[in-house]
C-alpha positions as CSV (number, residue, x, y, z in Angstrom):
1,X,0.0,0.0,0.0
2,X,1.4,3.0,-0.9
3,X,1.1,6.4,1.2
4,X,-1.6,7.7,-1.0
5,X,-3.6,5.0,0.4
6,X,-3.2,2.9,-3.4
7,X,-2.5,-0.7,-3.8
8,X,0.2,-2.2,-6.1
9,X,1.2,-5.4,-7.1
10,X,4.6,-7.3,-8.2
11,X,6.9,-9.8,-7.9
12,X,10.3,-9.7,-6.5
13,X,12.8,-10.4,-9.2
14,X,15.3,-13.0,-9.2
15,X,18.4,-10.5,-9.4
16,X,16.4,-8.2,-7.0
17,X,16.8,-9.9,-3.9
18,X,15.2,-7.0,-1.7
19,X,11.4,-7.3,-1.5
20,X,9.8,-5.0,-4.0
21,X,8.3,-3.0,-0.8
22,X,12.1,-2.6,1.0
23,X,13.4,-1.3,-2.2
24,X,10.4,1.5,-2.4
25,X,10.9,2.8,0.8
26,X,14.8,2.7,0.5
27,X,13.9,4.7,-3.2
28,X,15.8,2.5,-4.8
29,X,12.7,1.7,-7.3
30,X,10.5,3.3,-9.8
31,X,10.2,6.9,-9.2
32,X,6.0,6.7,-9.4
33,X,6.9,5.1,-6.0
34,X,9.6,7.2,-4.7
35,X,7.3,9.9,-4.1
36,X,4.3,7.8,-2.4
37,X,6.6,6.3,0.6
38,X,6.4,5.0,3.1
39,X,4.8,1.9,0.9
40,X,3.5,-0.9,3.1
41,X,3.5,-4.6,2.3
42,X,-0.1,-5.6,3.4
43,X,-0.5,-8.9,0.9
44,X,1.8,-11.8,-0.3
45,X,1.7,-14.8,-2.6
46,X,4.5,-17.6,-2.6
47,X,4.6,-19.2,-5.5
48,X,7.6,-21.8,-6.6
49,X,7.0,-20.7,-10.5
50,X,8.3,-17.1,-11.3
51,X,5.4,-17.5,-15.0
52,X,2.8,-18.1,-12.5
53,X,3.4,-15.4,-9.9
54,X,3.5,-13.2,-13.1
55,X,0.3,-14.4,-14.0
56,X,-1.1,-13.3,-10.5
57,X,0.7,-10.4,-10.3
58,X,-1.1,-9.0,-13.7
59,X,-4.6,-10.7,-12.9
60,X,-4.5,-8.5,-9.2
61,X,-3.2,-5.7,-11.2
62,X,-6.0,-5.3,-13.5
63,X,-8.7,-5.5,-10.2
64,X,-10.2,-2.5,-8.3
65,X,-9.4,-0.9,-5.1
66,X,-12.6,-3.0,-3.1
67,X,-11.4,-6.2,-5.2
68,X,-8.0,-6.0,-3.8
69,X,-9.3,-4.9,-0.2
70,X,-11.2,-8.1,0.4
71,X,-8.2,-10.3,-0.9
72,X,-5.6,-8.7,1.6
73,X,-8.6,-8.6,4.7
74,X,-9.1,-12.3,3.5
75,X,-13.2,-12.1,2.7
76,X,-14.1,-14.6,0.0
77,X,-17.6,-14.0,-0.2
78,X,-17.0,-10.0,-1.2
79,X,-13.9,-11.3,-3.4
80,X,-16.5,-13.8,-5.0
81,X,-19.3,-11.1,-5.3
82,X,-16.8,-8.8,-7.1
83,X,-15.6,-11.6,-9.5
84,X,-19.1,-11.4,-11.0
């Protein structure tokens, strides 16, 4: 979560050790985040195949700001509703 209160998603890269979130707040990343610090990590995903966290990564991206509230609080039945 960024300090405007937005949500962004992505994947840690292999030769980016430093979770994307550390790296923001450090301004070490994009400069669209530099400016909206402190960012907060309020979600993750493991996932063992880097094509598949991709995948997640740009199906979360492409949801709304309530879509992606009731994944990180966890409430299915909204995150089903919304999926209609």
């Amino acid at each position: 979560m960024s300090g405007l209160g937005g949500y962004r998603s992505t994947v840690p890269q292999g030769d980016q050790p430093l979770h994307p979130a550390r790296r923001h707040n450090e301004g070490t990343a994009t400069a669209y985040t530099r400016n909206r610090r402190p960012v907060l990590l309020v979600y993750s995903e493991s996932h063992s195949d880097e094509t598949v966290a991709v995948k997640r990564e740009l199906q979360i991206k492409d949801w709304g700001h309530a879509k992606k509230e009731a994944l990180i609080r966890g409430d299915k039945d909204k995150l089903r509703r919304l999926s209609h």
